[in-house]
C-alpha positions in Angstrom: 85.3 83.3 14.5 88.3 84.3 16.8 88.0 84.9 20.2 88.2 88.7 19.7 85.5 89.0 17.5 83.8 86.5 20.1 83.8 89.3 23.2 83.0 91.8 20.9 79.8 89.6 19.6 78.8 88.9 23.5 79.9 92.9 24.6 77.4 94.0 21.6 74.5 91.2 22.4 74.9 92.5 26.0 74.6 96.1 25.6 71.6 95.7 24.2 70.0 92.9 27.0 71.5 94.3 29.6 71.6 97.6 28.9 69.2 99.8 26.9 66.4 97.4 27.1 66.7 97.0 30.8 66.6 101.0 31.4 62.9 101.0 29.6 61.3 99.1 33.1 62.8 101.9 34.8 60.4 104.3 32.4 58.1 102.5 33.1 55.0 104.1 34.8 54.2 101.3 37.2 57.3 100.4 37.8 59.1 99.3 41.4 62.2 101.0 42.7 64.3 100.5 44.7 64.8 101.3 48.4 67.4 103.9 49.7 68.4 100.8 51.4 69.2 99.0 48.1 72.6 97.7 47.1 74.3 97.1 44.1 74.2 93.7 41.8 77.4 92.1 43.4 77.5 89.0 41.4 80.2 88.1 39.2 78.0 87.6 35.7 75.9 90.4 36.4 75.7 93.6 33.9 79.1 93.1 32.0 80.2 89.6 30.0 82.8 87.7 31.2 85.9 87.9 28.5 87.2 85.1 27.4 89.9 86.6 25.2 93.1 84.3 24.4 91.6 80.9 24.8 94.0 78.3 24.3 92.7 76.8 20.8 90.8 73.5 21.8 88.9 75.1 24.8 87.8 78.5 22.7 86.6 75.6 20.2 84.0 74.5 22.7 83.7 77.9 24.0 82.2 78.2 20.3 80.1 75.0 20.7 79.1 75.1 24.0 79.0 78.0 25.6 78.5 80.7 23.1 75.0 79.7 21.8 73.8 79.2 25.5 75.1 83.3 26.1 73.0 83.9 23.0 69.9 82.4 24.4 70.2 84.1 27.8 70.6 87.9 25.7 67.3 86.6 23.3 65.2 85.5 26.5 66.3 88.7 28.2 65.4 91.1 25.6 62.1 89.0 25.0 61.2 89.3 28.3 61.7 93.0 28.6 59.7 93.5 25.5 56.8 91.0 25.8 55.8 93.4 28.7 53.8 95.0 26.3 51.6 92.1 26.4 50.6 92.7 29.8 47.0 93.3 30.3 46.0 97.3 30.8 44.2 95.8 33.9 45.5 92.3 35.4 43.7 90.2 37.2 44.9 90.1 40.8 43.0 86.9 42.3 43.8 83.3 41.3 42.2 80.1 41.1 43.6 77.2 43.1 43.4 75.7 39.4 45.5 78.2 38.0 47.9 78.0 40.7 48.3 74.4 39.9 48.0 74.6 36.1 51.2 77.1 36.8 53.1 74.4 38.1 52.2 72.2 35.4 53.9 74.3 33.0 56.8 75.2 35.1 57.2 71.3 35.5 57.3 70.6 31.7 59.6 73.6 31.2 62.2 72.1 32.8 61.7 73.7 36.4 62.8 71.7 39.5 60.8 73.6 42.3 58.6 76.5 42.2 58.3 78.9 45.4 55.7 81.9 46.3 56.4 85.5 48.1 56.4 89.3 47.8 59.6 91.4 46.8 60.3 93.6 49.7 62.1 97.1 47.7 65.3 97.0 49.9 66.0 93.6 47.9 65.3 95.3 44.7 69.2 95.9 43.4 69.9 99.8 43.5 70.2 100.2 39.9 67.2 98.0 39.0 63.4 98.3 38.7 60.8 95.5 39.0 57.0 95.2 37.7 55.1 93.6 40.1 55.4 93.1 43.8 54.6 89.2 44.0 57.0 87.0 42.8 57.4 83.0 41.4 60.7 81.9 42.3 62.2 79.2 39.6 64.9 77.0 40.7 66.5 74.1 38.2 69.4 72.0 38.8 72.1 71.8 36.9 74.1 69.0 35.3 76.1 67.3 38.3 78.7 65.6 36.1 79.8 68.3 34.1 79.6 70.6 37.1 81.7 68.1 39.3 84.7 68.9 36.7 84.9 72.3 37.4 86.8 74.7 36.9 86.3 74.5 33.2 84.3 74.8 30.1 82.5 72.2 31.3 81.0 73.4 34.3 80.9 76.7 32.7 78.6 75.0 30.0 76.1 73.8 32.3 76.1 77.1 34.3 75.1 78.9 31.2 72.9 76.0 29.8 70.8 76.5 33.3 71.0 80.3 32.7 69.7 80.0 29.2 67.0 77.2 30.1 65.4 79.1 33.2 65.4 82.4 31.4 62.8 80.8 28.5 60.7 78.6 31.2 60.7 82.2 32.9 59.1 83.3 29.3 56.9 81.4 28.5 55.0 81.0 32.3 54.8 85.1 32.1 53.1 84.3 28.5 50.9 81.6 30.1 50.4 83.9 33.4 48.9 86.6 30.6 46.7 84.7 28.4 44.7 83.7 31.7 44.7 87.5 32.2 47.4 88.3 34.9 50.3 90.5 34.3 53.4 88.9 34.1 57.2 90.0 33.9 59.8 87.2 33.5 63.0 87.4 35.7 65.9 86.7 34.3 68.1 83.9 36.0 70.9 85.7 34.4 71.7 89.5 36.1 68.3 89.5 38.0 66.9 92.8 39.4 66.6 91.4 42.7 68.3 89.5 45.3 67.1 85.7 44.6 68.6 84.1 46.9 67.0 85.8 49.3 63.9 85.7 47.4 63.7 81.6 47.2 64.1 81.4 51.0 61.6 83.7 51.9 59.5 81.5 49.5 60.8 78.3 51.5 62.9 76.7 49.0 66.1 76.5 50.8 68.2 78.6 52.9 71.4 80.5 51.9 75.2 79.2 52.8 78.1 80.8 53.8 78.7 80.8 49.9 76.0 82.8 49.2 73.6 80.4 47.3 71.0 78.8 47.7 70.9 75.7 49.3 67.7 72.8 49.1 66.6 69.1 49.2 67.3 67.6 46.2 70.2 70.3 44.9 72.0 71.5 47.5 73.9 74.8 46.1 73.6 73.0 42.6 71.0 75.1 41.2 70.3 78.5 39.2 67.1 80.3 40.0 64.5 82.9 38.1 61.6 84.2 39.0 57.9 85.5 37.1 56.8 89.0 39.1 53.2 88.9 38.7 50.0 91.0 39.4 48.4 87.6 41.2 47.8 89.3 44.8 46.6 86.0 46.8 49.7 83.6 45.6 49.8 80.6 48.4 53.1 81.8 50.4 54.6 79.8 53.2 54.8 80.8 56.9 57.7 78.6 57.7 60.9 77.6 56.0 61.9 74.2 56.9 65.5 74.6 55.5 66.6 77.4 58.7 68.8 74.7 60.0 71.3 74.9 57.1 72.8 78.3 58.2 73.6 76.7 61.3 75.9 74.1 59.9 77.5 76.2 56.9 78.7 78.6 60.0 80.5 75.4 61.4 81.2 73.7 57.9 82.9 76.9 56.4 84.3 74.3 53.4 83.7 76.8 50.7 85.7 79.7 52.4 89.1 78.0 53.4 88.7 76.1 49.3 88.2 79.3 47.5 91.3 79.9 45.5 91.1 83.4 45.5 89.4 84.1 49.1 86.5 85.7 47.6 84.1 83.9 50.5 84.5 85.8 53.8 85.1 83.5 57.5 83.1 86.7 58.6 80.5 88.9 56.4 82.1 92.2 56.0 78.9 94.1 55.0 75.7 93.6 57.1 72.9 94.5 54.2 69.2 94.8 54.3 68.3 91.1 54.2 71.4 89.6 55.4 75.1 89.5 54.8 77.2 90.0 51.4 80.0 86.6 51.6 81.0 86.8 48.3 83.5 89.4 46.9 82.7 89.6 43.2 85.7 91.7 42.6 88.1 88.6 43.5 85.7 85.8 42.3 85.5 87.2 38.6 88.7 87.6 37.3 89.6 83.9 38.3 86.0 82.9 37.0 87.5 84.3 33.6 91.0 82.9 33.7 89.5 79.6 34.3 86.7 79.5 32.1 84.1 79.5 35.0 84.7 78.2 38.9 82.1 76.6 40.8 84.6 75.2 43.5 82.1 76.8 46.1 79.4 74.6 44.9 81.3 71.0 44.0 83.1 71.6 47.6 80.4 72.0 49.5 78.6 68.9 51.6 75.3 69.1 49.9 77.0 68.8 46.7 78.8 65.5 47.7 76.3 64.1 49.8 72.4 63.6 49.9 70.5 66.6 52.2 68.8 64.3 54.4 71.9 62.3 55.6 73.4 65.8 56.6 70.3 66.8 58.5 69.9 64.2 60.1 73.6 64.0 61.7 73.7 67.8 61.9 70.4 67.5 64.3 72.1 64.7 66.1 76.3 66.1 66.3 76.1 69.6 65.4 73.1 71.4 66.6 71.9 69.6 69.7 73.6 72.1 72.0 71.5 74.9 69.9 
């Protein structure tokens, strides 16, 4: 294959994932819209591939090898996931079981998943062009390959990005199956141009809190993770009160690493959007075109302190340095 007939493969396998297929939730009768306070997707893999045209020849090789079949598993997963919604139960169940809540976990722990969080989707976080199932959610969060992202920018950091894609879109599969054969309706959330904001999401749900880069950040990952999410008819899903992780904001407001690193500015010193939610820091329009020229970026992430160091070192001297005039 050459790299033209490459883009046109992924443009084609797109179209159909992220395109026609994902306009049928928005038919759908019980389906979520968004708010009039809703924003765009402003990520830069979110509804159009990334082009890769004019490889040099030994990296569009393991474009081929590496990369390629994980975009082809993030497009199947997608359009399974849109279509398996015809699974759902005409009328879920909308109480669980303590022991399905922790036969859930179960599964999302032998599919791979790192941490599993619990919350509702407010609509302002739904993205304006987007349309969800179910009001409660099941956050997914998996980490992905430290050394290979540590060389980025490059195919190999690029492969692990899309590997983690691919990986959390099937775990998001197949616990939407599980989640319907115990008689709940399920929709899987694609870790891959979501419908909603997840960042946002996992911190409501207590899994981390967001940095100046715009991820999320946790014990155990720092910013090196991907996330997904089930929405799910299960009414009574054990959420958290209080998120532990608050503290991080603080330091990434004094830290500021990723911003004065990014090669192309695309992280802002100050938000220059206030949005329902928070703040949009990252300016897709500048990250994307040197996230294609590169094969991929991740500077934001393998900069960043909780990359390079353990989370509970840097609490523990923010407390002590940092925020003890707070």
């Amino acid at each position: 294959m050459t790299d033209e007939s490459i883009d046109h493969t992924i443009q084609k396998m797109y179209q159909e994932a992220y395109g026609k297929l994902e306009r049928e939730i928005l038919s759908l009768p019980q389906a979520i819209v968004p708010s009039e306070h809703s924003v765009p997707r402003n990520c830069p893999l979110g509804d159009e591939p990334p082009n890769f045209s004019q490889l040099p020849d030994d990296i569009f090789q393991r474009f081929l090898s590496e990369v390629f079949p994980n975009i082809r598993r993030c497009t199947e997963a997608r359009k399974y996931g849109i279509i398996s919604l015809r699974h759902n139960p005409g009328e879920p169940e909308k109480t669980a079981a303590e022991d399905v809540v922790d036969a859930l976990r179960r599964e999302a722990r032998d599919q791979g998943v790192d941490r599993i969080g619990f919350t509702t989707v407010p609509r302002h976080l739904i993205f304006s062009d987007c349309a969800i199932v179910y009001p409660n959610v099941i956050m997914l969060a998996k980490r992905m390959d430290d050394g290979r992202l540590g060389r980025s920018p490059g195919i190999d950091g690029l492969t692990t990005t899309f590997e983690t894609y691919a990986s959390l879109g099937e775990a998001a599969n197949h616990l939407a199956d599980f989640l319907r054969r115990a008689g709940f309706g399920a929709a899987a959330g694609m870790s891959l141009g979501g419908a909603a904001f997840y960042p946002e999401l996992a911190e409501r749900a207590g899994m981390g809190a967001r940095g100046r880069n715009g991820l999320l950040i946790s014990d155990g990952a720092g910013p090196a993770q991907r996330l997904a999410c089930v929405y799910t008819s299960i009414e009574n899903l054990p959420q958290v009160e209080d998120n532990p992780h608050q503290w991080v904001q603080r330091f990434c407001a004094r830290c500021l690493n990723c911003v004065r690193l990014c090669p192309v500015g695309a992280l802002h010193h100050s938000p220059p959007r206030k949005v329902p939610g928070g703040h949009i820091y990252v300016d897709a329009d500048k990250c994307r075109p040197y996230f294609e020229e590169n094969q991929g970026c991740g500077l934001c992430i393998v900069e960043c302190p909780f990359f390079r160091r353990e989370y509970s070192v840097l609490k523990e001297r923010a407390h002590r340095y940092l925020l003890s005039d707070r």
